[in-house]
N, CA, C and O of each residue as an XYZ file, in Angstrom:
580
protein
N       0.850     -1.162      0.000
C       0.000      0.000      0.000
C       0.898      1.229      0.000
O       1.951      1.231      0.639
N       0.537      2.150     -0.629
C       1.345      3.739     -1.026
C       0.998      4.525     -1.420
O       0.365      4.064     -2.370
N       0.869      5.708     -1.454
C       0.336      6.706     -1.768
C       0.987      7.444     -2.787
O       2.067      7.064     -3.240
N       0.413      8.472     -3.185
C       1.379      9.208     -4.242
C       0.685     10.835     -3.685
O       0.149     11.642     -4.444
N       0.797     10.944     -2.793
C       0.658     12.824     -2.065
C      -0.287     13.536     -3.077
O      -1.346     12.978     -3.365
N       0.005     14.628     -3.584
C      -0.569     15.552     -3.815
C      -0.401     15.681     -5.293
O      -0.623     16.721     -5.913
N       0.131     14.207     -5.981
C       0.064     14.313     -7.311
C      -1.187     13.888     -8.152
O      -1.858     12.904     -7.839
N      -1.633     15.141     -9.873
C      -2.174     15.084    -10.197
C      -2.109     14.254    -11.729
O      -2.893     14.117    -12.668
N      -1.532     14.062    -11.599
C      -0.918     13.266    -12.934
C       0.241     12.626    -12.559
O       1.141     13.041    -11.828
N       0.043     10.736    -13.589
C       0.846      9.916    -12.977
C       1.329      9.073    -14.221
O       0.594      8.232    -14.738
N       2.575      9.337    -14.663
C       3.123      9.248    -15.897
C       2.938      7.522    -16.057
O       2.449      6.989    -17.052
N       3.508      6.701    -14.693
C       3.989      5.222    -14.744
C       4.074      5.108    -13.453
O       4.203      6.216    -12.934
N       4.054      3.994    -12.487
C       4.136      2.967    -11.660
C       4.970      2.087    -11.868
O       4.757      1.215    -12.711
N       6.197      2.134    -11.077
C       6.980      0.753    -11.597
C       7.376      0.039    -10.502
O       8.314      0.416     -9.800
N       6.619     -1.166    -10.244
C       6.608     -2.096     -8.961
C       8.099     -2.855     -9.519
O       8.151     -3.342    -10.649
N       9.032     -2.878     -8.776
C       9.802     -4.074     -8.523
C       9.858     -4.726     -7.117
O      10.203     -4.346     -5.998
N       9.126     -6.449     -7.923
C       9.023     -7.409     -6.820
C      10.074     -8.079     -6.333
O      11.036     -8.304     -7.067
N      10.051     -8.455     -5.163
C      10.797     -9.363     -4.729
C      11.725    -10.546     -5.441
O      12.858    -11.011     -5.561
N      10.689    -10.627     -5.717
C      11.296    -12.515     -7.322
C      12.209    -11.927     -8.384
O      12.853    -12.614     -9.177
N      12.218     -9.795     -8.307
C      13.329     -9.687     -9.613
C      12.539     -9.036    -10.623
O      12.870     -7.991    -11.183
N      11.171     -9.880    -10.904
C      10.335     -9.082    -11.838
C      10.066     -7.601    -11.501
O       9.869     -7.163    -10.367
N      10.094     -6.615    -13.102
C       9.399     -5.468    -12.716
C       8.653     -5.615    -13.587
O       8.795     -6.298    -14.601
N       7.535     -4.799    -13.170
C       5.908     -4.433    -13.713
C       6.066     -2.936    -14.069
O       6.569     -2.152    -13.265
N       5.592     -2.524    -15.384
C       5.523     -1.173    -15.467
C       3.943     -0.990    -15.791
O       3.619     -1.652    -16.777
N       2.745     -0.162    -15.132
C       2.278      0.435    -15.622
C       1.933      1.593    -15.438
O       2.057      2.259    -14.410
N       1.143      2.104    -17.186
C       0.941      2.919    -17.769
C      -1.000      3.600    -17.301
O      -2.022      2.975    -17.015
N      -0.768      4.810    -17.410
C      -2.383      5.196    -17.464
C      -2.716      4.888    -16.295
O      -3.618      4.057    -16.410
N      -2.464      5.118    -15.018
C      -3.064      5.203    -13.492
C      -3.657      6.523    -12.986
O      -3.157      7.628    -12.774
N      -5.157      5.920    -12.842
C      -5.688      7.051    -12.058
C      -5.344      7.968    -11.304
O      -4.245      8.239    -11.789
N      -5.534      8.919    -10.133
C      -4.687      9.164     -9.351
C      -6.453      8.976     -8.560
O      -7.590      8.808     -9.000
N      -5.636      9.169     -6.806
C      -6.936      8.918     -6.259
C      -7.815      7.945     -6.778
O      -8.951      8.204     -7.175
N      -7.282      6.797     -6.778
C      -7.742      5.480     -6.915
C      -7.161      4.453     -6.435
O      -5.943      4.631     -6.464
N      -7.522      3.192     -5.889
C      -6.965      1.851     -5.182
C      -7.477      0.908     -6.428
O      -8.578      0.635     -6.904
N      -6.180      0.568     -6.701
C      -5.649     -0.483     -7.538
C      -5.058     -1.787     -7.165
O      -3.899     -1.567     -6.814
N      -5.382     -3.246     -7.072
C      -4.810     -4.587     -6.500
C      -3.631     -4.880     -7.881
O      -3.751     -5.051     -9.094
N      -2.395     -4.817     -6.833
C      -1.629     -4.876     -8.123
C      -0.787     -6.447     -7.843
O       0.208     -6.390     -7.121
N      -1.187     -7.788     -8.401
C      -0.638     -8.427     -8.533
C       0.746     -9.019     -9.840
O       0.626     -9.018    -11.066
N       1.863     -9.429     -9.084
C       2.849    -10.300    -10.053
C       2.635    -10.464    -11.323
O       1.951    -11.447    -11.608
N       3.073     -9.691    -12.332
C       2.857    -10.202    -13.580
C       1.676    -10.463    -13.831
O       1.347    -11.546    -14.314
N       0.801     -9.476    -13.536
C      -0.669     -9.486    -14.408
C      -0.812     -7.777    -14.080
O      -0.077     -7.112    -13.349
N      -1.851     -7.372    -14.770
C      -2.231     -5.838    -15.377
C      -2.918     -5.020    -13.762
O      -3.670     -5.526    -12.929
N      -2.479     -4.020    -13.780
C      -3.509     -3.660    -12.198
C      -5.093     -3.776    -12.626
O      -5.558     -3.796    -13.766
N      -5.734     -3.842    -11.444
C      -6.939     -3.669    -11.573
C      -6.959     -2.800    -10.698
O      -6.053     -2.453     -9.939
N      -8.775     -2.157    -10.857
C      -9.009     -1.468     -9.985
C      -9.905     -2.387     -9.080
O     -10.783     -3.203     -9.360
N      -9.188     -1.818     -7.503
C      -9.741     -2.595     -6.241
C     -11.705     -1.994     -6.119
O     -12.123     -0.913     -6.533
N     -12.401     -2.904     -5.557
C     -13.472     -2.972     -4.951
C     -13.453     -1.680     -4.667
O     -14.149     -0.946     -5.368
N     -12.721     -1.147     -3.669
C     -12.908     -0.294     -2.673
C     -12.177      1.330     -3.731
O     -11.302      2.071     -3.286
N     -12.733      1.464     -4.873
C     -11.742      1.975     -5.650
C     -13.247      3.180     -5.952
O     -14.404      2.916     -6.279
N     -12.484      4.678     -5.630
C     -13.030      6.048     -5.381
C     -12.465      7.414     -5.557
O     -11.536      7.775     -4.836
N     -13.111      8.426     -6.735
C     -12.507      9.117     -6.489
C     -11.641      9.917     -6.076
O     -10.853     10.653     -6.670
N     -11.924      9.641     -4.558
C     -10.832     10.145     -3.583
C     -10.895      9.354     -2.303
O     -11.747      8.498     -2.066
N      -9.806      9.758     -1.404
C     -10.081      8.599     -0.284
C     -11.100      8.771      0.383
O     -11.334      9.868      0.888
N     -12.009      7.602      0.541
C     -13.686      7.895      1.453
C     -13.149      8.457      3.116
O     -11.979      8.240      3.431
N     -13.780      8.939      3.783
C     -13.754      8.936      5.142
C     -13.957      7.539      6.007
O     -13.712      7.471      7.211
N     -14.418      6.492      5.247
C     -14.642      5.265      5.403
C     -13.412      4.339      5.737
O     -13.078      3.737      6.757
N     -12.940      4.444      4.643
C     -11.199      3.472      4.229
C     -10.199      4.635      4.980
O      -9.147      4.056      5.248
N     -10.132      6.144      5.444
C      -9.601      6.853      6.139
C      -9.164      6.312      7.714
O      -8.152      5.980      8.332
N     -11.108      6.507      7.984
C     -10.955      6.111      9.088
C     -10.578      4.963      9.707
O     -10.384      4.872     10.919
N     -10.422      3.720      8.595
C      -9.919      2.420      9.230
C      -8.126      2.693      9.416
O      -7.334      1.837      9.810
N      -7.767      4.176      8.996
C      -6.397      4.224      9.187
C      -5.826      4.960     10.031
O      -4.862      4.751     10.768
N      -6.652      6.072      9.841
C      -5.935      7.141     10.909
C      -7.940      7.615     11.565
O      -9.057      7.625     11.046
N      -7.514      7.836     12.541
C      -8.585      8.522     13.333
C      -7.988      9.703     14.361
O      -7.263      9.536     15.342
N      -8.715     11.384     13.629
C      -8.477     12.511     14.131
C      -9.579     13.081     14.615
O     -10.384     13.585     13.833
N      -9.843     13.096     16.295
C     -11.021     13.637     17.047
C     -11.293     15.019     17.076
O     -10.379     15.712     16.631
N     -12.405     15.676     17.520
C     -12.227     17.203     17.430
C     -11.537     17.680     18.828
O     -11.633     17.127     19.924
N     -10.866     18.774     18.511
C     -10.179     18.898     19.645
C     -11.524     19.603     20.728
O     -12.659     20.067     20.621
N     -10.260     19.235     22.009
C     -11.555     19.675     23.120
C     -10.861     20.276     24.266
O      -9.842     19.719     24.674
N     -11.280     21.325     24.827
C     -12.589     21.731     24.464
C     -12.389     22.971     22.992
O     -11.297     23.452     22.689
N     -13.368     23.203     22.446
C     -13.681     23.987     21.565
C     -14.781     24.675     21.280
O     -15.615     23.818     20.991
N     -15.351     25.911     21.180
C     -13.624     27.166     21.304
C     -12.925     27.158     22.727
O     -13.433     26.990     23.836
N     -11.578     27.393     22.355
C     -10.889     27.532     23.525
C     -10.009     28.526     23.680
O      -9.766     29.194     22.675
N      -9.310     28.875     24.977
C      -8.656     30.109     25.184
C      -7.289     30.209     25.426
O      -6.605     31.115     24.951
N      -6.801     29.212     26.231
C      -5.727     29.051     26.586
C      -5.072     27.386     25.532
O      -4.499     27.499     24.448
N      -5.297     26.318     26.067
C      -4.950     25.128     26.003
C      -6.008     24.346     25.443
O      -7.069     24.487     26.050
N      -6.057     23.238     24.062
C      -6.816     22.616     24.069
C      -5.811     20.687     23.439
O      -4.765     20.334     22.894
N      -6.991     20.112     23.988
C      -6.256     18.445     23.365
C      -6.635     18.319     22.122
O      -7.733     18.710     21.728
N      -5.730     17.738     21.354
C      -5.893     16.911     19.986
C      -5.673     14.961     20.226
O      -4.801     14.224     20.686
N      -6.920     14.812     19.655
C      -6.723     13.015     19.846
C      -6.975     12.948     18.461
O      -7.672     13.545     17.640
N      -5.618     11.380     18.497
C      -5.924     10.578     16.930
C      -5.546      9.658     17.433
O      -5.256      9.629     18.629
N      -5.443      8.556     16.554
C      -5.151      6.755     16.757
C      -5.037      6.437     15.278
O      -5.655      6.900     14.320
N      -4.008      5.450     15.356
C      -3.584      5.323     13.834
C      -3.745      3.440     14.037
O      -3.518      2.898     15.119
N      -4.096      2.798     12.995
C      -4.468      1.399     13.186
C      -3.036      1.021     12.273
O      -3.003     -0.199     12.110
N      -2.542      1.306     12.007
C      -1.045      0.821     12.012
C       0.133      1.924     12.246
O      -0.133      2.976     12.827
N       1.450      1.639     11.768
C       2.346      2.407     12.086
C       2.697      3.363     10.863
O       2.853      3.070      9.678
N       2.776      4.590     11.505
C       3.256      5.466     10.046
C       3.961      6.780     10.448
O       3.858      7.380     11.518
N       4.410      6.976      9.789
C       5.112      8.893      9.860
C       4.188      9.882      9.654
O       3.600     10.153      8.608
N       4.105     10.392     10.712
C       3.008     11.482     11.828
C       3.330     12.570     11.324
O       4.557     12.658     11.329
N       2.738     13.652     10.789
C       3.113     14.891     11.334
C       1.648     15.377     11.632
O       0.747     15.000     10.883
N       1.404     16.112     12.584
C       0.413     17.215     13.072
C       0.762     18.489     13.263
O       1.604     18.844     14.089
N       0.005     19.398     12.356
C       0.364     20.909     12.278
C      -0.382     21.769     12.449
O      -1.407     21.133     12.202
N      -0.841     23.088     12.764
C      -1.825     23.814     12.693
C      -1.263     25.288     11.989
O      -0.260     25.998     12.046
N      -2.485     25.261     11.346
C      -2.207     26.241     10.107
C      -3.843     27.698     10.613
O      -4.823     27.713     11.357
N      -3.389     28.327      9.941
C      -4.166     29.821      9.880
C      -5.073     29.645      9.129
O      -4.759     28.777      8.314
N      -6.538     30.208      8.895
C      -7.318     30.269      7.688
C      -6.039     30.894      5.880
O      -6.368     30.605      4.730
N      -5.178     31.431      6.120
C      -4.240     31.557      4.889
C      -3.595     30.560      4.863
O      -2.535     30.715      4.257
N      -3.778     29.447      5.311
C      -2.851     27.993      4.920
C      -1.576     28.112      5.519
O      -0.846     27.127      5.622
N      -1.304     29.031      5.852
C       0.388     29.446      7.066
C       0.161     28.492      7.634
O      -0.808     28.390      8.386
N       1.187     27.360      7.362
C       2.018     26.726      9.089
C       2.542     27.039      9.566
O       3.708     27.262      9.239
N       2.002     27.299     10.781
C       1.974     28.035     12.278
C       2.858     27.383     13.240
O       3.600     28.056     13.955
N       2.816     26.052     13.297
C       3.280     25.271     14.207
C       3.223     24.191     13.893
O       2.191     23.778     13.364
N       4.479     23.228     14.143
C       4.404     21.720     14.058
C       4.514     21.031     15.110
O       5.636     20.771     15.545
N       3.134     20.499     15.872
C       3.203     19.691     17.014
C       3.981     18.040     17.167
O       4.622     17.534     18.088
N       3.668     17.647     16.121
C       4.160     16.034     15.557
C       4.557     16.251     14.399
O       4.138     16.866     13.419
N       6.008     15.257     14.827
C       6.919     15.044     13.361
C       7.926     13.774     13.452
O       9.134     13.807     13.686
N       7.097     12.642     13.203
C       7.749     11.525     13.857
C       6.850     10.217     13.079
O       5.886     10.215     12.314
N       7.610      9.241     13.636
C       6.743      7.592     12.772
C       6.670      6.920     14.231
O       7.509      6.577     15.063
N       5.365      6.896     14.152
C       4.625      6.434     15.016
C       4.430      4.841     15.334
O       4.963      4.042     14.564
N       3.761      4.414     16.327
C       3.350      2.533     16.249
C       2.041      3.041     16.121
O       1.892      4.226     16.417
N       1.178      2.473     15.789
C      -0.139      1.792     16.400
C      -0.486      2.264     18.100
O       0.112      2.281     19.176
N      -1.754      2.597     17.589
C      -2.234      3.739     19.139
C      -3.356      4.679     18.959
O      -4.046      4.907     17.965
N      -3.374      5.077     19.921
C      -3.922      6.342     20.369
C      -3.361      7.478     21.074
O      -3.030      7.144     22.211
N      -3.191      8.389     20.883
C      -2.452      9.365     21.028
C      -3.451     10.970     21.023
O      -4.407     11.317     20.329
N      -2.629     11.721     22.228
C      -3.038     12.801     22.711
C      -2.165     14.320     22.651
O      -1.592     14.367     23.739
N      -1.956     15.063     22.184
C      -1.145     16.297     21.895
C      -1.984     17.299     22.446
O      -3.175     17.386     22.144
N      -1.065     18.521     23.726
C      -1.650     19.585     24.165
C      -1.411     20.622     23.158
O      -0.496     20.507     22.342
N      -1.953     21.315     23.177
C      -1.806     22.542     22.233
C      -1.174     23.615     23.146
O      -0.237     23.147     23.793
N      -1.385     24.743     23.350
C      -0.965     25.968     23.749
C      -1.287     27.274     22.912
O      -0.556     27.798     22.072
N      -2.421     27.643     23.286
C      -2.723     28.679     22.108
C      -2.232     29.847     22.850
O      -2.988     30.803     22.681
N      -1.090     30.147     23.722
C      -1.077     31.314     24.191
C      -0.812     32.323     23.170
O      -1.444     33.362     22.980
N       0.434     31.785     22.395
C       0.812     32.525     20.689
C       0.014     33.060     19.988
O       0.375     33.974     19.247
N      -1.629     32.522     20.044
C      -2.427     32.758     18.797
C      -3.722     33.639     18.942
O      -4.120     33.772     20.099
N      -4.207     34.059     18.272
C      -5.228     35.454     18.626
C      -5.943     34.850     18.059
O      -5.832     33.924     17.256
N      -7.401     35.822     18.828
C      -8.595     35.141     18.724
C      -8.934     34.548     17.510
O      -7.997     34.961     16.828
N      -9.737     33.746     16.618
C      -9.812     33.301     15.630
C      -9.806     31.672     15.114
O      -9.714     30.707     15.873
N      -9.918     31.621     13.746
C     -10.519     30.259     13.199
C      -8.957     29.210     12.528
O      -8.405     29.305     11.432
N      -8.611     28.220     13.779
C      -7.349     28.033     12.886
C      -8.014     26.216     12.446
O      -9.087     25.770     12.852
N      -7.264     25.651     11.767
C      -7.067     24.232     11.485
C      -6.022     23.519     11.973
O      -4.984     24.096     12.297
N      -6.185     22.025     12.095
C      -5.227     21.016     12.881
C      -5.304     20.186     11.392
O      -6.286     20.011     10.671
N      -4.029     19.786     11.226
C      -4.219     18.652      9.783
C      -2.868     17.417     10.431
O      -1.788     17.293     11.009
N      -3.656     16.952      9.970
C      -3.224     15.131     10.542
C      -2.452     14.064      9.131
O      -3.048     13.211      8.474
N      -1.184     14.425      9.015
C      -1.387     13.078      7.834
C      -0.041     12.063      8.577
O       1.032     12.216      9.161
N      -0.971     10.951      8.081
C       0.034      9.541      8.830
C      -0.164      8.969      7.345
O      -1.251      8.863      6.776
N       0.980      8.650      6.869
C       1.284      8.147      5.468
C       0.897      8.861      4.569
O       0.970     10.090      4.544
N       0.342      7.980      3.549
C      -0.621      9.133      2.518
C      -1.684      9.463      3.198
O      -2.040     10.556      2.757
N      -2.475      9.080      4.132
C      -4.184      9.943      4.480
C      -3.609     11.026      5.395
O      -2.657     11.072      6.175
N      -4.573     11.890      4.989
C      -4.524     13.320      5.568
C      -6.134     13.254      6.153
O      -7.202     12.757      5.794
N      -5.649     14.022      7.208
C      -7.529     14.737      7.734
C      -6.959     16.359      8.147
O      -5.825     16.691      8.491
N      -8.368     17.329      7.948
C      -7.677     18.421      8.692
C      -9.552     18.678      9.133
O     -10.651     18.432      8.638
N      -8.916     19.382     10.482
C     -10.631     19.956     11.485
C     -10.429     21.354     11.619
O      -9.733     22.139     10.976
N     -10.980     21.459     12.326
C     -11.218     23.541     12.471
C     -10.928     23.621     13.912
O     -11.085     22.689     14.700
N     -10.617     24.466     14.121
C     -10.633     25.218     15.952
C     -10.785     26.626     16.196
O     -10.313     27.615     15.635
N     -11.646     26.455     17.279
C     -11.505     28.544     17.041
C     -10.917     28.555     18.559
O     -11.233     27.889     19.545
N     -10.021     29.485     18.381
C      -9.760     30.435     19.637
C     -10.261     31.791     19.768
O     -10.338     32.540     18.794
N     -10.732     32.257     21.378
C     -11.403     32.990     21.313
C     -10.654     33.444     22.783
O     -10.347     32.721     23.731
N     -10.439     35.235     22.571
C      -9.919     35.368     24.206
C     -10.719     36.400     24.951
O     -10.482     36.627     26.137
């Protein structure tokens, strides 16, 4: 399983397996799940969507709303990741500015809790964005003083 980030066009895929064989293909969706077996053509998987559902997300990473919210001083961020992956958690401004990077690390399997500290930040509407591998989530928070 792998992702390809924030790309919109995807020239080729070139799996090299274990056994030595490589597979090249051509013409891949993007934002799509593909079962790519040994020396046969990808298909597209069952579970195969536009974009990633909140469904197949959430069986990977799970990002709670922080609490309490709105808040003034301090608030918690909870997520849980159902396997292991490279974490980062950031919070950004309504202008997409990253503000701060709380998590920046590869994680196990868990649940996990991050304090915030909004003493830095003035009243207002910021976002928390969560990506562990390729899935991303991002929520809203307002601070208010």
């Amino acid at each position: 399983e792998f992702g390809l980030r924030d790309a919109t066009l995807v020239d080729s895929v070139l799996i090299e397996w274990p056994s030595g064989i490589t597979d090249i293909y051509t013409d891949v969706e993007v934002n799509t799940f593909y079962d790519a077996v040994e020396g046969q053509e990808l298909s597209p998987a069952s579970s195969s969507t536009s974009a990633l559902s909140e469904t197949t997300q959430r069986g990977v990473i799970g990002l709670d709303d922080n609490f309490p919210d709105p808040f003034s001083q301090t608030t918690t961020i909870s997520y849980d990741l159902s396997r292991p992956a490279k974490v980062t958690l950031a919070v950004y401004d309504v202008l997409g500015r990253n503000l701060r990077v709380l998590v920046s690390s590869r994680q196990p399997a868990g649940e996990y809790e991050v304090s915030l500290d909004a003493s830095h930040l003035t009243s207002g509407v910021y976002f928390y964005h969560l990506q562990a591998g390729p899935y991303l989530k991002t929520k809203r928070m307002v601070v208010v003083r």
